[in-house]
N, C-alpha and C positions, 0 to 999 in steps of 0.2 A: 608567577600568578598572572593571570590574565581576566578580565572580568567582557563578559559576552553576552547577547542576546541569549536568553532560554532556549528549549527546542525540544523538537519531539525527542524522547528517549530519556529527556533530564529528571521527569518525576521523581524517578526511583533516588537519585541521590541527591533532588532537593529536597525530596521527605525527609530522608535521613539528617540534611544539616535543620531542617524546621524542628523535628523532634528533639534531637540534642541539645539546639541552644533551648529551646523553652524549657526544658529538663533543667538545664543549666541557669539559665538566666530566672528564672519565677518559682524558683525554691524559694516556701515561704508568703510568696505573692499570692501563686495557686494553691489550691489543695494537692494535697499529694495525690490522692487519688484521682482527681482530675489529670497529673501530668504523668501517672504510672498508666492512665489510659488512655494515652497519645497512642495513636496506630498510624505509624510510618506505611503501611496498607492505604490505609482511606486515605491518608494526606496526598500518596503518589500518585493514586488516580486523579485526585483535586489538582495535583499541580500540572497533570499531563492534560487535564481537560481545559485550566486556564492556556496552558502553553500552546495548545491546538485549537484551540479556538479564536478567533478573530474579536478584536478588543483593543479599547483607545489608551488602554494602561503599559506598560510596555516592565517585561520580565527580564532580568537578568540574573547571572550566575558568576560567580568568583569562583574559577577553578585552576587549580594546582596538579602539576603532575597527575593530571588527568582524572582526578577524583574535586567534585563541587566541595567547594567549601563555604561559600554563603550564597546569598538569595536576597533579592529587593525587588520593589515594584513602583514603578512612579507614572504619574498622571495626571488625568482631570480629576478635580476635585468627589468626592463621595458627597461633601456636604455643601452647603448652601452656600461659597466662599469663591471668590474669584481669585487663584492663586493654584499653583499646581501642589499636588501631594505625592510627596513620600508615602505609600500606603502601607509598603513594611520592608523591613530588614534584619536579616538574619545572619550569624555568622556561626558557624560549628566551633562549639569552645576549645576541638583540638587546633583553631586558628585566632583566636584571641589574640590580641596584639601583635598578629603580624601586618596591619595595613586591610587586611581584607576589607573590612568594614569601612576606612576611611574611603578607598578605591571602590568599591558601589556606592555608596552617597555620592561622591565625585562626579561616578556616571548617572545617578538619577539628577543631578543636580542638572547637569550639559542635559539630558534626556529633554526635562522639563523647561530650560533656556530655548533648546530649539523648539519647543512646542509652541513657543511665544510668549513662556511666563515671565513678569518680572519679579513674584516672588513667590515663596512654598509655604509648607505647612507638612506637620506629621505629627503623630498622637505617641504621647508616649506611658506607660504603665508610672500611675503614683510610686509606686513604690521599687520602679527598678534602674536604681542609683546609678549601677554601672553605664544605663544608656541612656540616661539624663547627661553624666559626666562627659560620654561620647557626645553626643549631640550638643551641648554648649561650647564643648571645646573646638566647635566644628564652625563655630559663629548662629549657631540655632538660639532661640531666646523664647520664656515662656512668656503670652501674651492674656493670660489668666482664663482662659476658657477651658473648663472641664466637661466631661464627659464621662457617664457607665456605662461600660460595654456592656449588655446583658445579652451577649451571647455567650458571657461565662457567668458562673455560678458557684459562687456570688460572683455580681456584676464586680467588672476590676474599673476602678475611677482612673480616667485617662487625662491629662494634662494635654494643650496645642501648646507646639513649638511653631516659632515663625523664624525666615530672613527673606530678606532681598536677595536675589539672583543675579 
């Protein structure tokens, strides 16, 4: 496994690891009908227009025997915070527990040191245990700021994790 910059061509199979893990990971969280109409379609265009596009966030991919197996994105901050972010991270549940996950965090961590940060932040879903468990176990710490995404419906209430770099 190798984890790399994104690139053009990546869309298509980092749609495929974004749909799978949220399938997998936000049963229960989401509505079902919200995650039975993920379309790896629209996602692949979104992540080939992020990928091709010029942008201070910087994309990566964990890929295996030539097929993506997860996806992250780190940077400057979205919100009001002087600290770099984690924006997201994804791993295809057919790679769960093999490192994938910890080995992109690892690169957005180095990503966002060399940017200049001394320390991060990233949002994680109230209710999805398994990446709270990942992310404490990683040294990430919740610093009690919440937040509702309302760009799902219902809004999903998001927890900040913090650490030093």
């Amino acid at each position: 496994m190798q984890v790399r910059r994104a690139r053009q061509g990546d869309g298509k199979g980092m749609a495929a690891v974004h749909v799978a893990a949220w399938r997998a990971a936000y049963v229960g969280i989401m509505t079902d009908d919200r995650l039975a109409g993920l379309s790896e379609r629209t996602f692949a265009q979104r992540w080939e227009s992020i990928v091709t596009s010029p942008g201070e966030a910087r994309t990566f991919v964990a890929e295996a025997d030539g097929r993506i197996t997860g996806i992250a994105t780190a940077g400057p901050p979205r919100h009001q915070v002087r600290a770099g972010e984690v924006h997201m991270l994804n791993v295809h549940p057919d790679a769960w527990g093999t490192g994938t996950g910890s080995a992109l965090l690892a690169r957005c961590v180095e990503e966002l040191t060399l940017l200049g940060y001394s320390s991060a932040y990233l949002w994680v879903a109230e209710a999805n245990h398994r990446a709270i468990t990942f992310y404490t176990n990683h040294g990430w710490t919740p610093d009690g700021e919440t937040m509702d995404d309302h760009r799902e419906s219902p809004p999903l209430r998001e927890h900040r994790y913090v650490r030093d770099l």
